[in-house]
C-alpha positions in Angstrom: 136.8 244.2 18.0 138.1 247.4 18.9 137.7 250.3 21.3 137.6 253.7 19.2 138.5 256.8 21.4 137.3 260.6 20.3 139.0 263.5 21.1 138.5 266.1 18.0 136.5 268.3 19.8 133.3 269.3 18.5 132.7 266.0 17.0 129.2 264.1 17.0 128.6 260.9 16.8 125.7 259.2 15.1 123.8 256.3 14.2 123.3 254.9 10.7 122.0 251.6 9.8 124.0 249.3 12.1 127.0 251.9 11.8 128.2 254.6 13.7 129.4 257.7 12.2 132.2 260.2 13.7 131.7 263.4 11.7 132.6 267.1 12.1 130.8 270.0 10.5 130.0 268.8 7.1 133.3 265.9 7.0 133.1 261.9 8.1 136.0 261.5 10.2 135.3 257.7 10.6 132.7 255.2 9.7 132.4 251.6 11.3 130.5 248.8 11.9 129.2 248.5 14.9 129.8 244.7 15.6 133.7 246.0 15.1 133.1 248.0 18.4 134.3 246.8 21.8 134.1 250.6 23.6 133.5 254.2 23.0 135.2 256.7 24.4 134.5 260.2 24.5 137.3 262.8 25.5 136.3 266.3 26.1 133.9 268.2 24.0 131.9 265.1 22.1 128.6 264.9 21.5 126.6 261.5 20.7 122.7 261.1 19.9 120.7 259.3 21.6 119.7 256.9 18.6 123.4 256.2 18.7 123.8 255.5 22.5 120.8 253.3 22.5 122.5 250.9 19.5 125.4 251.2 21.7 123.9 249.7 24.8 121.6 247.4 23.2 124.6 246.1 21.7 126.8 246.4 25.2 129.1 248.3 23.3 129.9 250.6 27.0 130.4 254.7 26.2 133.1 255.7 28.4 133.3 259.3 29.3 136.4 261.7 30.0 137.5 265.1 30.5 139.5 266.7 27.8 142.6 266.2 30.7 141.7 262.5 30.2 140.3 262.6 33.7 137.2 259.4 33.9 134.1 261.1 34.5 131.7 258.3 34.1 130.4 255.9 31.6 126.9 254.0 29.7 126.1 251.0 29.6 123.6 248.3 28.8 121.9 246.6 32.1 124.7 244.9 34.5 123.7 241.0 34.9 121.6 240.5 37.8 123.3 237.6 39.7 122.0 238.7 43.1 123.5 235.5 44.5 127.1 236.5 43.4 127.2 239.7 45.2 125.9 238.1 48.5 128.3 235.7 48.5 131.2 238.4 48.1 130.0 240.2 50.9 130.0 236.7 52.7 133.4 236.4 51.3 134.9 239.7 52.7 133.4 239.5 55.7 135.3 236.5 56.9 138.6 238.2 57.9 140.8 235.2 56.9 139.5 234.9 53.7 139.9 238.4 53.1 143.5 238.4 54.8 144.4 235.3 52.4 143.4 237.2 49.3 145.2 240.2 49.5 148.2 238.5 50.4 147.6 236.7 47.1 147.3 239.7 45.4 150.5 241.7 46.6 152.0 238.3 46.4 151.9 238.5 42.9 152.3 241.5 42.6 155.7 242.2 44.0 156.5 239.0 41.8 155.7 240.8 39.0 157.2 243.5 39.3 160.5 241.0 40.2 160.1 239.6 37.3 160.1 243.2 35.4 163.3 244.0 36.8 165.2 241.1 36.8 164.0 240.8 32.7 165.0 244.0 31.9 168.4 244.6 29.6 170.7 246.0 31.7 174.2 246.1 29.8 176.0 249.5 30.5 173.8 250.5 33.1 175.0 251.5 36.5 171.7 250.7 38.5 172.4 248.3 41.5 169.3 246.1 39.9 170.3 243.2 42.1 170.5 245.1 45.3 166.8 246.3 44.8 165.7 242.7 43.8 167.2 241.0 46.9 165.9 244.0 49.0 162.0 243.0 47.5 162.6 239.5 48.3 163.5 240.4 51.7 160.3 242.6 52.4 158.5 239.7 50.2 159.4 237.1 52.5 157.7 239.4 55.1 154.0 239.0 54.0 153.0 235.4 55.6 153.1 237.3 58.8 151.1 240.3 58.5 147.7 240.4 60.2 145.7 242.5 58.6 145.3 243.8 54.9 146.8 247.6 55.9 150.0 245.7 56.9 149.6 243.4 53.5 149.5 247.1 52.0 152.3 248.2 53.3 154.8 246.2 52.1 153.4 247.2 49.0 154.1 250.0 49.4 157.9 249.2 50.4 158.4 247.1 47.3 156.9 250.1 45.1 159.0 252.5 46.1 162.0 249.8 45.3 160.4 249.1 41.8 159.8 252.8 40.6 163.7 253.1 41.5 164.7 250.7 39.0 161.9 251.6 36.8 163.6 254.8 36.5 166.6 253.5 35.6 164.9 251.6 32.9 164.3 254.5 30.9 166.1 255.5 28.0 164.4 259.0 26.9 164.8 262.7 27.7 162.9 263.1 30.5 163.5 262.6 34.1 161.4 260.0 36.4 162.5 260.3 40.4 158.9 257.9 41.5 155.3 257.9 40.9 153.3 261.7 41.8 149.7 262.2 40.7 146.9 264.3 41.0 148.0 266.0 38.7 151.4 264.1 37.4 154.2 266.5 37.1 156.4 265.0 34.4 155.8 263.1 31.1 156.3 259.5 32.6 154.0 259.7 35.0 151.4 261.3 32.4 151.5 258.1 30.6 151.7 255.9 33.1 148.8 257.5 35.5 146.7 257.5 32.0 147.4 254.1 31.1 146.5 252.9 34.5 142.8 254.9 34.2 142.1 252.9 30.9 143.4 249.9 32.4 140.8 250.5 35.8 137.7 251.6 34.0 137.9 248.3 31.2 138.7 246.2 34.7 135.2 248.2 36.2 133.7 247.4 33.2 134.2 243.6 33.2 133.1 243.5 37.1 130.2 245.3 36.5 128.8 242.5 33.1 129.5 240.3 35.7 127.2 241.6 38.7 130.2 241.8 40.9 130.0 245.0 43.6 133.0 246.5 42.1 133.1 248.9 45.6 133.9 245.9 47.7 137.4 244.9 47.6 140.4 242.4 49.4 143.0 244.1 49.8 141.4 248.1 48.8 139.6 248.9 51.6 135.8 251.0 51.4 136.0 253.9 50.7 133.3 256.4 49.1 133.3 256.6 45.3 136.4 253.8 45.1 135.9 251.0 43.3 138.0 249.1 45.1 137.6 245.3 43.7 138.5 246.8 40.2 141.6 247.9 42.1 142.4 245.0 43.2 142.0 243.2 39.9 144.4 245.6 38.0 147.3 244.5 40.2 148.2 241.7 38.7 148.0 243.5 35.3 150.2 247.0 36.2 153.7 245.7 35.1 153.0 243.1 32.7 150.9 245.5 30.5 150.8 248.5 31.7 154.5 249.4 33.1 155.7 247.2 30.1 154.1 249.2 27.7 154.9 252.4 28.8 158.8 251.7 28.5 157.9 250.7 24.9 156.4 253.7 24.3 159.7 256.1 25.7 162.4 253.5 24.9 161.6 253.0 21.4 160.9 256.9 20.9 156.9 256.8 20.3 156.4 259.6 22.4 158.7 262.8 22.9 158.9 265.8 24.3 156.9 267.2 21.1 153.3 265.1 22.5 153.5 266.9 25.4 152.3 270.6 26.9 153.7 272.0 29.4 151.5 274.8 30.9 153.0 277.8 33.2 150.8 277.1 35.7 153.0 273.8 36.4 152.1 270.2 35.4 152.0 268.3 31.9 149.6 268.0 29.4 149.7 265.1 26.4 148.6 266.9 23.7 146.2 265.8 20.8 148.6 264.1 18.8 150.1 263.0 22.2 146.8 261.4 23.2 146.2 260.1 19.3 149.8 257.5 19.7 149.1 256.3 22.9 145.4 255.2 22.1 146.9 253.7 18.7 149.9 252.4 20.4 147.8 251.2 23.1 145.2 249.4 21.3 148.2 247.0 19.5 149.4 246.6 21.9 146.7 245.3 24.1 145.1 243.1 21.2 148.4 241.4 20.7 148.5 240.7 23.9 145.5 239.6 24.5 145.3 241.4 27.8 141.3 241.5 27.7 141.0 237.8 27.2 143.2 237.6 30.3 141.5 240.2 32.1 138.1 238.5 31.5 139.5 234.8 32.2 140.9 236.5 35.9 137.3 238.0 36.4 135.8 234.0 35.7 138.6 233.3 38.0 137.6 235.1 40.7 134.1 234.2 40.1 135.0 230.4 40.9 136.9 231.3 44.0 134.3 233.5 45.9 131.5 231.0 44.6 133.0 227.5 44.7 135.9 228.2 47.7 138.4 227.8 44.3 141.9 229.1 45.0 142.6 232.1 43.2 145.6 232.4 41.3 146.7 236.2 39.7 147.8 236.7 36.5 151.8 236.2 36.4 153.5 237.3 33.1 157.0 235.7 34.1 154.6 232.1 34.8 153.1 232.6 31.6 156.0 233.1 29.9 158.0 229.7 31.4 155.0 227.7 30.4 
């Protein structure tokens, strides 16, 4: 099944039979079946009927919207399940400090591990980056964890080991552009374009998973609450940022997918991925999620989680590196 993503603006999409249609003007731009379809989503200036969306939902096929920045706006979908019981017992869940306390250790945990693992994996012949340094200086803050109180302290050694990551992530990087660390809002070099975007596709298919599964997606273990954050679905895409998100990005700039030539570069400061830009990375990213697997994972985590908040299971993240010795 796959997730189809629109961004020639001014395109409509429409219902016919049990198809949906992706034309412009008088042209068909694409035509598919709709039991082919995992997701829609619709960048920018898109317009879909509502004979369409209601095949959509009836189907749970979820309609995704974004800005034409590729900024999440908001998305449709059929009726979430209605396991009342579930969310009570996650509020039970994060209201018992230790329990709570336990889990996001587990997640930054893994985490850190993960991001370990990406490092120490990495192919680092002729390179000049002190790799092992910033590997015994993770384990260091890692060994740190069991004794933090409370989940702002779990957070910020994090935050520590992020900063060491991103360092060495950098130094990963075989293309023309420079990467000195994570920046957002908006992201002012290429890198951090494709990374901050992956991430968003990552986060809403994680939102989307929670939500089929009456989890309250605003109540997270380690995230705290805040208005508008979904902060479970935040916590759930931990375990997945380095194994297929980070991953994947150096794919896309170390084997020369992406170039400066995808990207915009306005006067006002910032970068923009252009059309064709956006076009790669949502080929390059469907592949290379289905080969993966990654949603089979992510849906087998969100099972996971299920069991531990419901039956007092322990909970045990998704590790690439364990996956990978077994």
């Amino acid at each position: 099944m796959a997730v189809i993503y629109v961004k020639e603006q001014g395109a409509m999409i429409q219902k016919r039979g049990e198809r949906i249609i992706i034309s412009k003007g008088s042209g068909t731009l694409l035509e598919i079946p709709l039991i082919q379809m995992e997701n829609l989503a619709l960048i920018g200036n898109v317009q879909i009927t509502a004979q369409a969306l209601h095949m959509l939902m009836e189907q749970g096929v979820d309609v995704r919207y974004f800005s034409y920045s590729e900024k999440y706006l908001g998305h449709a979908a059929a009726e979430a399940s209605k396991n009342i019981f579930l969310r009570f017992q996650q509020y039970g869940f994060n209201l018992d400090e230790e329990k709570r306390l336990n889990m996001a250790k587990i997640i930054v945990r893994n985490k850190i591990q993960n991001q370990m693992a990406l490092v120490r994996n990495h192919r680092w012949e002729n390179s000049v980056h002190d790799w092992k340094n910033d590997l015994e200086q993770m384990e260091r803050h890692l060994k740190t964890l069991s004794d933090k109180a409370t989940p702002n302290e779990v957070l910020g050694v994090e935050g520590i080991c992020s900063n060491i990551y991103f360092g060495a992530f950098g130094a990963m990087l075989k293309c023309d552009f420079q990467f000195h660390g994570r920046n957002r809002r908006p992201p002012k070099d290429p890198v951090n374009v494709m990374i901050s975007l992956a991430y968003t596709f990552l986060t809403k298919e994680m939102c989307s998973m929670l939500d089929a599964e009456s989890f309250e997606t605003y109540l997270g273990f380690l995230h705290g609450i805040r208005y508008g954050r979904k902060s479970l679905a935040l916590d759930m895409i931990e375990e997945f940022r380095q194994p297929m998100i980070d991953r994947f990005v150096l794919l896309l700039f170390n084997k020369h997918m992406i170039g400066k030539y995808d990207f915009e570069f306005p006067d006002e400061g910032g970068v923009v991925l252009n059309e064709d830009g956006f076009r790669k990375f949502c080929t390059e990213y469907e592949k290379w999620v289905k080969r993966n697997s990654f949603r089979n994972r992510m849906r087998e985590q969100a099972a996971q989680l299920k069991k531990a908040i419901c039956k007092g299971e322990e909970y045990t993240p998704y590790s690439w590196e364990r996956e990978n010795v077994h």
